[in-house]
Every structure is written in structure tokens, then in C-alpha cells.
C-alpha positions, 0 to 999 in steps of 0.5 A: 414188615410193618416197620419196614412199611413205615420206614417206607412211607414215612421217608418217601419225601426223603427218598424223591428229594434226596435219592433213595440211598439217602434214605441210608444217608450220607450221599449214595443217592445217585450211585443206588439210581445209576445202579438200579439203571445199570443193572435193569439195561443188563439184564435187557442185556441178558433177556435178548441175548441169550435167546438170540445166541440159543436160536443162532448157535443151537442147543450144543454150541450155545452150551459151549458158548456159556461154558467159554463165558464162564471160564473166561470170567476167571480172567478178570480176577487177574484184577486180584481185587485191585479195584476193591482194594482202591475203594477201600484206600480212596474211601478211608483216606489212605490215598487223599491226594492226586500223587499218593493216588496215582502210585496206587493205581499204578500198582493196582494196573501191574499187579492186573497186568501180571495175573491177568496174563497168568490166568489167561494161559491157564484157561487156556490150557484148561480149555486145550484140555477138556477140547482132548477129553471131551468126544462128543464134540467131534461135531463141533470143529475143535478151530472154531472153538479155540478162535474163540477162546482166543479172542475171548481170552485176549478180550478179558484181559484188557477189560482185567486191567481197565476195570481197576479204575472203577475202584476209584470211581466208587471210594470217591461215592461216584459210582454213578460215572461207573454205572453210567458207562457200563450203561454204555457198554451194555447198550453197544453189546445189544447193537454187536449181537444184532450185527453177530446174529444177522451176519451169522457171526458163530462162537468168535462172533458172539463172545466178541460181541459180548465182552467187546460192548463191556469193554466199551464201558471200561474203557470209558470210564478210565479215561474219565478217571485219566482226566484227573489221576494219571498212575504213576509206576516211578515207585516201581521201578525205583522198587519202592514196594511199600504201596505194592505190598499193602494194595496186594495185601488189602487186595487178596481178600477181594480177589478171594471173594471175587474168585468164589463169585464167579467160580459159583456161576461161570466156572460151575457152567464149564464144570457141568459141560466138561462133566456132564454134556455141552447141552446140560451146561446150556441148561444149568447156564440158563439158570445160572443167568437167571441167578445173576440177572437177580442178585444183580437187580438187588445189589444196586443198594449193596455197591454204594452202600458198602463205602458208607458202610465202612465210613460210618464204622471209621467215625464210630456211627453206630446209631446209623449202622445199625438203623441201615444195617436192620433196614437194609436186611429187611428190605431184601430179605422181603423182596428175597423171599418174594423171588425165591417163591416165584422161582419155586413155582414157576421157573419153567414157565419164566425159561419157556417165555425167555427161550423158548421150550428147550429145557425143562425144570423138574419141581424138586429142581426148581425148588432146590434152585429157589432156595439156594438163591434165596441163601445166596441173597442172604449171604451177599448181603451179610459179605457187604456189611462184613466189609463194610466192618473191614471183616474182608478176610472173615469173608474171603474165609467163608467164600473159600469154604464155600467154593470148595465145597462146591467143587468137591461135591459137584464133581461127584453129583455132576457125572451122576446128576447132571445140572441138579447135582450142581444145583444140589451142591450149589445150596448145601455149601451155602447152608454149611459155610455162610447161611448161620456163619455169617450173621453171627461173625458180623453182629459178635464183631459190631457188638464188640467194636460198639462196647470197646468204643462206647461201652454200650451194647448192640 
């Protein structure tokens, strides 16, 4: 703490005059401000949405409403990490010119054409199944429900595919266009859940109005992307596959890493509705939430951070790595720390203020939740510097672990527990797959690299 103090103080000039992931170095300033602005106006976001949504929809409804949101999330990883793919190819030089670009996102786009439409059936279909099992929602029209799986489904495909542009935007450190058109879309999903609460829009109405404001920013930001690379799909169609396979290749790692994100939140909440009830997945969603709107407010330095991460790796900046790496631990560890303390203490004074008195949080809950997130935050952070080592599949590994202890273990706590049996599972598979694995994998590696190519020790 007292370095991290120093560290502080000492580059303060630094930070207001060349941006505060320059205090990191080499030009991610702007991308780590944007960012930190994107995500304080989704969180905005998220503070009025959902208690206008719980006190639109009621209690069942609004537990259905977050399990839909979950399992459609699933829809974007149609993306198959194409975007992640193409920052990796635009930050390493392997696509450094307008032609060679253009076949890469034009594979990237097929590949998220195809999967996209894919897993879109399949929520689909896990959806018409659980709506036969599921007799408690003999109270909720099963047309009303499927309207909006519908319209949600169709609306997070077209935002799979135009989301692979972002992956542009951040190789070429401009993530800041990113962040600033997502600040857009955010904004006009506050504007579409007025209109859906004021006209009393129901389920279809407000998954529209959340993914339709989102898509907003995506759909900008290609066109900004457009305006400079057009992809090309002439390599396709004469089968040249080269491109195809090798942003397939470098993609399935993303696409792994994403798949366990998001089954870790919003497959989880669908889980806990389908095995437990609409009203526990309202609950357990809620924290889930919470969960998200934090690690998102301290992943604005991961995201820019992880291009200048692999940089440094590829020009053999070890000095530099292992300043920001020490730096970068401390800095969010610390805050880390700080918040899984106040959520221990106080998580259901901070839901009561957010929504309302529906739910209570047990103390034992509560601490348990504390210290799954803390663990989350550690080994996020740890999975942007393994990329940034170009350990993706060391990571995808860990994640895959992970989910499937989850998974496993949830659908035995879950009918048992409810929403603490997934919260029980949520920390120990943290524990058992990355909270020790992690740092060993990523400081063996760096050791490894800095004594093959300088002889010296980490």
C-alpha cells in the first residue's frame, strides 16, 4: 500500500497530463477515461433499470425478465471471439493494412453470421423447454413469454455480428470510439425503458428496449469502422480458408473465456429460475447485477490495458511488464478488498436503497457472495495479464473448469438452496479452478520468457 501510495502521488502530473493509463504507458489514456465513463453511464443504466422493471413487471415477471436476459446472452457468443480475435491480429501486426484487414473481418462477420443464428435456435429451444416443465408459470401467459423471447433473440443477433467491429477499434488502442458509442446506446436505453414503462410496455417491451438502446452503440461504431475497412468475403467464396481457419483458430480461446463470462452470470440466473422459482432468479439476478456493475467499473483499465500488455510481451519490455503488472495487482486488489467488505457488511441495505424492500440477504449469504466477487476480481484480473502473454488457451482451460464446476454443483445446491446454492457454487469453483492457478500459470510463464530471451529472472 505504501508504494502503491507513492506510485500514486509521485505520477499525478503524469496522469492529468497524459492520461491515467499512461501512468501504464505506451497511449491507452484516452481508452482507460472513455472507459471508466462508459461503464459509470452503464451502471446508471442498471441503477434505474432495474428497479423500474421490478416495480413495472412485479416480482415473477421481473425474475423471468432477468432469466430471458441471461440465456440470451448466450447469443453473442455466436461472436465465437472474433472480436477479441482481431484485436489480437490488429495489435500484432498480423493485419496491418486495409486489404489484409478487410478478409479478416470479413471472416470474423461469417463466422458470427453462422453461430450467432445457431445458438439462437438453441435458446430458443431451451427456452420452449423449460416454459413445458416450468408449472408455476401457469400465471404468466406462456405468448407473452415467448413474444419476448422472440424479439430478444432476433435482437441479439444482429448485435453478435456487429459487435465484431469493436475488435478493430481496440487493436488500433481506439477504444475510446468503442466506449464512446456504447456511451450512446446506453443513454438511449434509459430513454426506451421510460417510453416501456410509461406505456406499460410488458416483457417484449422492456428486452426491447434494453438490447435495442445497446444495439444502437454497435451499430455506430461499424459504421465508424466502415468508413476506413470494408470486409471483404471474395477469399471465401473462392475458398481461400487460410484467414478463416487462423481467425477461427485464435478466436476459439475468446470465445471460450466469453462463454464462461457470461454462463457465470446470466446463464446462472436462468439456472436458478428453472431450478428453483421465477422470484428466487429475481433475487439471485439482482446480485448478479450488483456482481457486474463492479467488475465492470474495475475493468476500465483491464480493456486497454491488455493491447499494451501483449505489445510490451512482443518487443520483449519486460522492465515495463513487470512495473504495470506489480502496479496494475495492487491497484485492484486494494479497491478489490474495500468492496468485498462493504458488500459483506452491507449488501442488503445497498439492494433495499436500489429496489426497494423485496429481498433479503442472510449475513452468511452475504459474506459468501463478498468473497466469491473478490475472487472473481482477482482472477480477471490475472486472465487480462495471461492474454496479454498470449496465454489465452491456459485461460480458456481455467474458465471451462470453472463453469463446469458451477454447473455441476449448482444443479445439485440449487433445488436444495435456491439462490445461496448458487452462490455457494459460484465461490468454491473460483477457489478450486483459478484463485492459486492463475498467478502461478502467469508468473512460471513470464519467468520463462524473460530467462529464454534475456537470461535474467523475474
Amino acid at each position: 500500500m505504501k508504494e502503491l501510495g507513492k506510485w500514486t502521488s509521485g505520477n499525478l502530473r503524469r496522469a492529468w497530463e497524459r492520461g491515467f493509463g499512461q501512468v501504464l504507458g505506451r497511449g491507452i489514456g484516452i481508452g482507460a477515461l472513455t472507459g471508466l465513463l462508459s461503464r459509470g453511464v452503464g451502471i446508471l443504466v442498471q441503477i434505474f433499470a432495474m428497479p423500474i422493471a421490478l416495480h413495472a413487471l412485479g416480482v415473477d415477471r421481473f425474475g423471468v425478465f432477468l432469466m430471458l436476459m441471461g440465456l440470451a446472452q448466450w447469443v453473442t457468443l455466436g461472436n465465437f471471439g472474433m472480436s477479441d480475435a482481431l484485436t489480437r491480429f490488429v495489435a500484432g501486426g498480423e493485419a496491418n493494412d486495409a486489404e489484409k484487414l478487410g478478409d479478416y473481418l470479413g471472416a470474423a462477420l461469417t463466422f458470427s453470421l453462422i453461430f450467432g443464428t445457431f445458438l439462437a435456435l438453441v435458446c430458443g429451444g431451451i427456452i420452449l423447454g423449460w416454459l413445458q416443465s416450468k408449472a408455476t408459470l401457469s400465471a404468466l401467459p406462456w405468448s407473452e413469454v415467448l413474444e419476448a423471447s422472440v424479439i430478444l433473440l432476433g435482437l441479439m443477433m444482429v448485435k453478435t455480428i456487429t459487435a465484431t467491429f469493436q475488435g478493430v477499434q481496440v487493436g488500433r488502442l481506439k477504444s475510446y470510439k468503442v466506449n464512446l458509442f456504447q456511451i450512446v446506446g446506453k443513454l438511449c436505453v434509459i430513454g426506451l425503458l421510460a417510453i416501456a414503462a410509461f406505456a406499460k410496455a410488458g416483457l417484449s417491451g422492456f428486452v426491447a428496449a434494453m438490447v435495442g438502446g445497446l444495439l444502437v452503440g454497435d451499430v455506430l461504431n461499424a459504421y465508424d469502422v466502415m468508413k476506413q475497412v470494408y470486409p471483404r468475403f471474395k477469399n471465401i467464396c473462392k475458398k481461400n480458408y487460410i484467414k478463416l481457419k487462423l481467425i477461427l483458430k485464435t478466436g476459439l480461446s475468446y470465445s471460450i473465456i466469453n462463454f464462461v463470462a457470461f454462463g457465470t452470470t446470466g446463464f446462472l440466473v436462468f439456472l436458478v429460475g428453472a431450478l428453483a422459482e421465477p422470484s428466487e432468479a429475481a433475487r439471485f439476478g439482482l446480485l448478479m447485477r450488483l456482481w457486474v456493475m463492479i467488475t465492470s467499473l474495475l475493468a476500465i483499465i483491464n480493456l486497454p490495458v491488455w493491447p499494451a500488455f501483449l505489445d510490451a510481451f512482443r518487443e520483449n519490455d519486460w522492465q515495463w511488464l513487470k512495473i504495470s503488472i506489480k502496479r496494475l495487482l495492487m491497484l485492484e486488489v486494494s479497491v478489490g478488498l474495500v468492496i468485498a467488505m462493504s458488500i459483506g457488511v452491507g449488501v442488503s441495505q445497498i439492494l433495499h436503497l436500489w429496489v426497494g424492500e423485496y429481498f433479503e440477504i442472510s449475513s452468511k449469504e452475504a459474506w459468501f457472495f463478498a468473497l466469491a466477487l473478490f475472487q472473481a476480481i482477482w482472477a480477471y484480473c490475472w486472465g487480462i495479464i495471461l492474454m496479454g502473454l498470449q496465454k489465452e488457451k491456459v485461460v480458456a482451460v481455467t474458465h471451462l473448469i470453472r463453469f463446469v464446476i458451477i454447473v455441476t454443483t449448482g444443479i445439485f445446491m440449487i433445488p436444495q438452496m435456491g439462490a445461496n446454492g448458487a452462490i455457494v457454487a459460484l465461490g468454491g469453483a473460483y477457489f478450486v479452478a483459478e484463485t492459486f492457478i492463475l498467478p502461478w500459470i502467469g508468473l512460471t510463464a513470464l519467468q520463462r520468457r524473460i530467462i529464454k530471451t534475456s537470461g535474467a529472472r523475474l
